[in-house]
N, C-alpha and C positions, 0 to 999 in steps of 0.2 A: 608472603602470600598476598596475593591481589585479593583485595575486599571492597563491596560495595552498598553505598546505602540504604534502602528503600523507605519510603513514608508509608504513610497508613494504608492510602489506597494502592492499586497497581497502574501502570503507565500502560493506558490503554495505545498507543500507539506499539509499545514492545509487543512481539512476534507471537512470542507465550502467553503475553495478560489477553491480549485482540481473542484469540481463538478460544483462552479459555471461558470469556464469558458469552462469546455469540455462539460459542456451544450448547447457551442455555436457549429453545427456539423461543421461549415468552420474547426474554432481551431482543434478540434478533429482528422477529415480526414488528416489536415495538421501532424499533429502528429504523427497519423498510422502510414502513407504513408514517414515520415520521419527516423519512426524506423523499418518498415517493407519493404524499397527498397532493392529492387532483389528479392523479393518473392513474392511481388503482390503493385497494387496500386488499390486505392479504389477510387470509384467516390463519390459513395453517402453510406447515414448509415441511417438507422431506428433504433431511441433508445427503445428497450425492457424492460420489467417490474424488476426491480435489488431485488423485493422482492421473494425470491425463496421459496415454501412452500413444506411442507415432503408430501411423500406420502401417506402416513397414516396419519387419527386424533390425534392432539395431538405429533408429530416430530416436532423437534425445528425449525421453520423457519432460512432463513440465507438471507443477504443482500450482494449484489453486489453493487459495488462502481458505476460502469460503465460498462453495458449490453448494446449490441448493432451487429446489421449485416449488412450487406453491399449489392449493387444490386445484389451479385449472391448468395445471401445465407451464405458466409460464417458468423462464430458468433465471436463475441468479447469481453471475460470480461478482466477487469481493474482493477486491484486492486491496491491504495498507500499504504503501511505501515511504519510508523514513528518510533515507536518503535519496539526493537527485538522482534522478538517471538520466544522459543526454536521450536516451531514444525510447522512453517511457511512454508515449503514444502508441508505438511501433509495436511495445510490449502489450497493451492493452489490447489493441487489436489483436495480435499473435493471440490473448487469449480468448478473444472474441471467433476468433475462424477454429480455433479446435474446440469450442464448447458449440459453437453450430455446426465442424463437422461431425461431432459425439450423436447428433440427432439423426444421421445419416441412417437409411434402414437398408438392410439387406432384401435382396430379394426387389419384388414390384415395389415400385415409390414414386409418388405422384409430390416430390422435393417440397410438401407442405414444413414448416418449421413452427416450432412454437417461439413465441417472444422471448428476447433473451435479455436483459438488463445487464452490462458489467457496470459496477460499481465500483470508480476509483479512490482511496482516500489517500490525500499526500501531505507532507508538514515540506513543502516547499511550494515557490511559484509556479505553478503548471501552465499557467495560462498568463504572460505578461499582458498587464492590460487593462485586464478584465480585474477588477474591484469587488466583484460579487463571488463570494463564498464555494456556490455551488451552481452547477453550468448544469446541463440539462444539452444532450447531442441527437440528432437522428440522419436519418436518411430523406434527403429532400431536394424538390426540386430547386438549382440555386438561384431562379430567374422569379418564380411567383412563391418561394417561401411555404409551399407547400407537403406535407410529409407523403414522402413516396413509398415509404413502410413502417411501421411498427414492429418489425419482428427484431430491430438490432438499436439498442438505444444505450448511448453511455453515459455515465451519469459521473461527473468529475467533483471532487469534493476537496477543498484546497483549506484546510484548518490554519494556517498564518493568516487565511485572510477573516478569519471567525473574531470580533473584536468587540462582541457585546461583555460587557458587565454581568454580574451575580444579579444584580436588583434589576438587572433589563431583559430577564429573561421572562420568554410569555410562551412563547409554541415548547412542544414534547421536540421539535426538531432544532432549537436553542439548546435546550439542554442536553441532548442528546450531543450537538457539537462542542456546545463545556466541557462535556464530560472526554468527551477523545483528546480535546486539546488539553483539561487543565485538573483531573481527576487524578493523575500523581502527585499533586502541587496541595491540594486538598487536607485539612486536619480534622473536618466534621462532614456531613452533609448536609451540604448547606439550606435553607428551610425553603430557597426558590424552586429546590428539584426532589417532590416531595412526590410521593404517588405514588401505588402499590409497583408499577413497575420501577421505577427508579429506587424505590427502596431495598427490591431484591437488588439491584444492580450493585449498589451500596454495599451491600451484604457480599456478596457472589465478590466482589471486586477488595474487600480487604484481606491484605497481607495475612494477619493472622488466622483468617481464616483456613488457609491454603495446607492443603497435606505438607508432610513433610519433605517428600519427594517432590513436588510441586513446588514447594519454595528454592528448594535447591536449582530444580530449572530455572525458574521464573530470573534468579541473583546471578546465577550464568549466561543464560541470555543477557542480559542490563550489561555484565560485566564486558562479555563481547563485542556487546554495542559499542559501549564507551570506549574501550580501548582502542578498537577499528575507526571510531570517529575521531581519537585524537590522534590518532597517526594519519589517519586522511587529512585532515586539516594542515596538519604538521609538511605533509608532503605538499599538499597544491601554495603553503607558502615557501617551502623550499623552492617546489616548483618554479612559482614568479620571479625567485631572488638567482636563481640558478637561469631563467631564461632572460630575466633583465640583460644579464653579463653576456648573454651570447648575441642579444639584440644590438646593444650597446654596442657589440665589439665590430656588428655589420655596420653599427652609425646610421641605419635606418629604421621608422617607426614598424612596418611591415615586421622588418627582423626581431624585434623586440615581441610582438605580439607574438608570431612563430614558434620564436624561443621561449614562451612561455607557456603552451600550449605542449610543445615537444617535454618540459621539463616535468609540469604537471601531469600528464597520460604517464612518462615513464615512472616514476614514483609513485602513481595510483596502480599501473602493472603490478607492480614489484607487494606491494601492502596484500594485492591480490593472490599472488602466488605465496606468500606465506600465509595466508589465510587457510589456504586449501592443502598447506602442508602441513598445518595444526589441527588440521580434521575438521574444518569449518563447512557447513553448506553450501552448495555453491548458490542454491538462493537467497542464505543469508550475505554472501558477498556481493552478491547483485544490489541486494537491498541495500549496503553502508557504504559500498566503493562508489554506484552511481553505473556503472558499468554494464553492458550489456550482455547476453549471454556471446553474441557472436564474437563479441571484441573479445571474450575471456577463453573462444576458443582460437581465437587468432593468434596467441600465444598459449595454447597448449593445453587450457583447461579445460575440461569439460566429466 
């Protein structure tokens, strides 16, 4: 039987640890309000329903990680991603048009919306390039650099590019990106991220603390994770060695790139369909293959 490790604290990037502790709304406001200073600070949050349904019979429903708004109405979705996705912008947006058409009213409506933040966090390159941690998007004019609204703003958070030190940390939003990136990795808390809120977090976020039904998920999740990531790896190097041979055999550079592009998608297909034939989520496969929802109904899943 498969078994898996955990350390003291829980891996704030896994699926289960992320929701269990922004479940607590102190943590969460702390968090906002640590990545969103100088544009607004939040008192309170009402968590919102994260399962979004079409509007039609029969449209694929979609799930939000962490839905939620604030005393004056503004809205806030959350989303982790672990692993790459090629079309993870495309996704962000997708969830940006159904949580502003969620605002849509029946009857007379004068199409006012309230502001909507998505909030993305990824442990991969989102933005080659760019050097700087967390990006900040809006709607603007692109000739005078000027904002043409405030009601749709996305907020990209890229944790590999997070590279301070324990002893270098100063803002509540250092620590706060410590702790996403390096809070599984952790055997105390450390004395730079002290403070009635990071103390609960502390708290809230160890292993032993956790029900017992609660640890069971949390060691199942991890176990999933890891095994889908070593068989995804596994494949995108097959992949390469397997499209090397078909490139080589055209004798041109073209072909070799092709065929390793062809070798890798089929191998990540396939890691997909057995996924969803072992009862896996189809959000959790989106999450670890990289995959898109369209591309996974393009072979069948959905």
């Amino acid at each position: 039987m498969n078994t898996v490790e955990t350390g003291r604290y829980l891996d704030l990037k896994n699926d289960f640890a992320f929701k269990h502790i922004f479940a607590n709304k102190v943590l969460l406001i702390s968090f906002l309000n640590a990545l969103l200073r100088e544009r607004k600070t939040i008192v309170d949050i009402t968590y919102l329903n994260v399962e979004q349904l079409g509007r039609r019979k029969g449209d694929r429903k979609a799930f939000f990680d962490l839905y939620c708004t604030d005393e004056t109405g503004e809205q806030f979705v959350i989303e982790m991603q672990v692993g790459r996705q090629r079309h993870f912008m495309d996704r962000i947006l997708s969830c940006a048009a159904r949580a502003i058409l969620k605002q849509a009213k029946t009857g007379k409506w004068d199409f006012e919306l309230q502001p909507l933040f998505v909030i993305s966090i990824v442990n991969f390159d989102l933005h080659p390039g760019n050097d700087r941690c967390i990006s900040y998007h809006s709607l603007m004019d692109e000739d005078t650099f000027t904002k043409t609204s405030n009601k749709l703003q996305l907020v990209s958070v890229e944790l590999k590019k997070f590279n301070k030190l324990v002893n270098e940390l100063v803002t509540d939003r250092d620590k706060w990106l410590y702790c996403l990136r390096h809070l599984a990795q952790l055997s105390a808390q450390p004395v730079a991220i002290q403070g009635e809120v990071f103390d609960e977090l502390f708290e809230l976020a160890e292993f032993e603390n956790l029900k017992e039904e609660d640890m069971r998920t949390y060691k199942k999740n991890l176990l999933q994770y890891n095994d889908v990531r070593n068989e995804v790896e596994c494949a995108r190097e097959d992949g390469v060695e397997e499209g090397m041979q078909k490139g080589i055999q055209r004798g041109v550079q073209q072909g070799i790139q092709h065929g390793i592009l062809q070798g890798v998608q089929q191998t990540t297909y396939e890691i997909a369909q057995k996924c969803i034939q072992e009862g896996m989520s189809l959000d959790f496969v989106i999450r670890i293959t990289g995959l898109s929802s369209e591309e996974l109904k393009s072979i069948g899943l959905k």
